[in-house]
N, C-alpha and C positions, 0 to 999 in steps of 0.2 A: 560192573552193572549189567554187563550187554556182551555179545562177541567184540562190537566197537567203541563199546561207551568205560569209562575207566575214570572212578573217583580219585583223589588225591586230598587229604587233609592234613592240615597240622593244628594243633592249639595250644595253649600257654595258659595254665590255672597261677590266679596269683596268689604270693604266696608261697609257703616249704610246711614241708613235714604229711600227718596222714590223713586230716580235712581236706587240703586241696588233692591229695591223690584219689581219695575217695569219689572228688566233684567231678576230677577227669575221667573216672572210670565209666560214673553215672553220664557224662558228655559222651563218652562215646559208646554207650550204650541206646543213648538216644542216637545218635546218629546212625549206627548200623541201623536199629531198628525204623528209621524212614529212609533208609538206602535200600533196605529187603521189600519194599512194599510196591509190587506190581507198577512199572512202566516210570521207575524213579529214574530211569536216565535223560528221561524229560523233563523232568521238575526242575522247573526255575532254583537256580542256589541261590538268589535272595528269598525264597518261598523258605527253602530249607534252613536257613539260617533265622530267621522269622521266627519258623518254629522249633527251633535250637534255645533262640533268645526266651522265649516262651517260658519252656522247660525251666532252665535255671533261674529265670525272676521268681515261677514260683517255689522251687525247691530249692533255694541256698540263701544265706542270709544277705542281708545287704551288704556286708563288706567283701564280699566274693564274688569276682567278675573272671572273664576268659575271654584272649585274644583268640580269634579263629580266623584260618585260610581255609576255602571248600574251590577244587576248579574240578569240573567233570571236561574229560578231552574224550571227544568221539572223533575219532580216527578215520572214519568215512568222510566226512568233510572238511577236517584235519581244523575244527574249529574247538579251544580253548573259551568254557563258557566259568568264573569266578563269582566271587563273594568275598570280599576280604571285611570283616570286622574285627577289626583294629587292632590288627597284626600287623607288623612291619611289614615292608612290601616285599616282595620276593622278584623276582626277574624270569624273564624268559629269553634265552640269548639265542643268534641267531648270527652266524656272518658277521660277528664282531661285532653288531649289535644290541643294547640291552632294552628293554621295554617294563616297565615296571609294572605288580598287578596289585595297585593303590585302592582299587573303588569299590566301596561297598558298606560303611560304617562306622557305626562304634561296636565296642567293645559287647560281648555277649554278659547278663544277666542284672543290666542298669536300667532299660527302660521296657517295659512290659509290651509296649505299643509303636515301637520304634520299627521306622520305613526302611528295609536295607538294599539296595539297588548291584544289579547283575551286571555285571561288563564279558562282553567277547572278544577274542582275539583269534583271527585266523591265523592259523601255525604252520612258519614255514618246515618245509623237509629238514631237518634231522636237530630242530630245535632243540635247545637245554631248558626246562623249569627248574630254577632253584630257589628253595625254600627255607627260610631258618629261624632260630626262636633268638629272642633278645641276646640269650647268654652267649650267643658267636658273634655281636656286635660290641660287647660293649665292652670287654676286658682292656684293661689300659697298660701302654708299656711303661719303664719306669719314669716320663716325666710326665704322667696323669694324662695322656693321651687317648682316646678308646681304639679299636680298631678300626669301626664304623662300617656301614652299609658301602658307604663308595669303593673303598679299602676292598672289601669281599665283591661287590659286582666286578672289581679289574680283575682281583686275584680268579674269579669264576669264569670273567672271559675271556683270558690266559687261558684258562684250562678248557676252554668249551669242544673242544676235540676227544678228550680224551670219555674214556667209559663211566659211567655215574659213579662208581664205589670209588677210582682213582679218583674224581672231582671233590666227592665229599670227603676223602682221608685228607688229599689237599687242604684241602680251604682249614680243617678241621687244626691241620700241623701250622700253617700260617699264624690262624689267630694265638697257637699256643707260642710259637716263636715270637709273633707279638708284645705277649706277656711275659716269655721270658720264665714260663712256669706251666705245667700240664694242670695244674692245682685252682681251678677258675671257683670266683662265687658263686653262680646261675650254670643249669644245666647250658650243654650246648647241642641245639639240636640240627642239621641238615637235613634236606631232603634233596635232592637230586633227581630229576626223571629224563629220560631221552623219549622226546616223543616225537615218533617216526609215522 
């Protein structure tokens, strides 16, 4: 967005096949196009999810909704500012520490007028954000187990030393050894960032 300012998003269309890809395409079309608009590395990401949610109440049917994560990290005061609507939480490790980035709502394109609230996190020196979609949570090994969010926050701060592409090949081999199968129902998505 800025020399110092740097978006980060994920999302989750519900749903398989080429209506929901379509929705995601059209989501992130909306989203570049108010991340392009003049001094957006200021704009509140409950603002911007707001008008996210917006977007998809009016143009997708009622049965069509999207988890979304938006965090803008500016690097200058090394402050983490979010918006999580109703995506799983992702983490930010630190020093064997996790922190989870929980607050911000529901789910995008249910309520037309819904309030979604911004949280900040100042970030220590050589923090981990990791980010990921359902399908790295939930595969189960064979006695109907899932992997689960705790499962990948340990397996994530195990690894929080290493560089983001070895973190997310990690985490990515774990949940598949989990299952016992590379062959998962739901995409599996990571995101990984070192923010320095």
């Amino acid at each position: 967005l800025s020399p110092t300012h740097l978006a980060i998003a994920l999302a989750d269309i519900s749903g398989n096949g080429i209506s929901p890809a379509l929705l995601m395409a059209s989501l992130q079309a909306a989203l570049r196009s108010q991340l392009l608009s003049p001094g957006s590395e200021k704009m509140c990401t409950a603002e911007l999810v707001a008008r996210l949610n917006l977007h998809m109440v009016r143009n997708t049917a009622d049965d069509r909704f999207a988890t979304f994560f938006i965090a803008v990290y500016d690097s200058a005061t090394r402050t983490l500012r979010y918006t999580n609507a109703g995506h799983l939480p992702g983490f930010l490790i630190s020093n064997g520490i996790s922190k989870h980035l929980d607050k911000g709502g529901m789910v995008l394109g249910v309520m037309e007028d819904y309030v979604y609230q911004e949280d900040s996190v100042i970030v220590p020196p050589n923090a981990m954000l990791v980010q990921y979609s359902d399908g790295l949570v939930e595969p189960e090994n064979v006695y109907g187990e899932e992997f689960g969010i705790r499962r990948l926050q340990e397996a994530a701060t195990r690894l929080q030393n290493f560089v983001p592409p070895v973190v997310g090949q990690a985490l990515l081999a774990a949940v598949e050894e989990w299952a016992g199968t590379p062959e998962q129902a739901d995409d599996m998505t990571v995101l990984v960032a070192r923010l320095r």
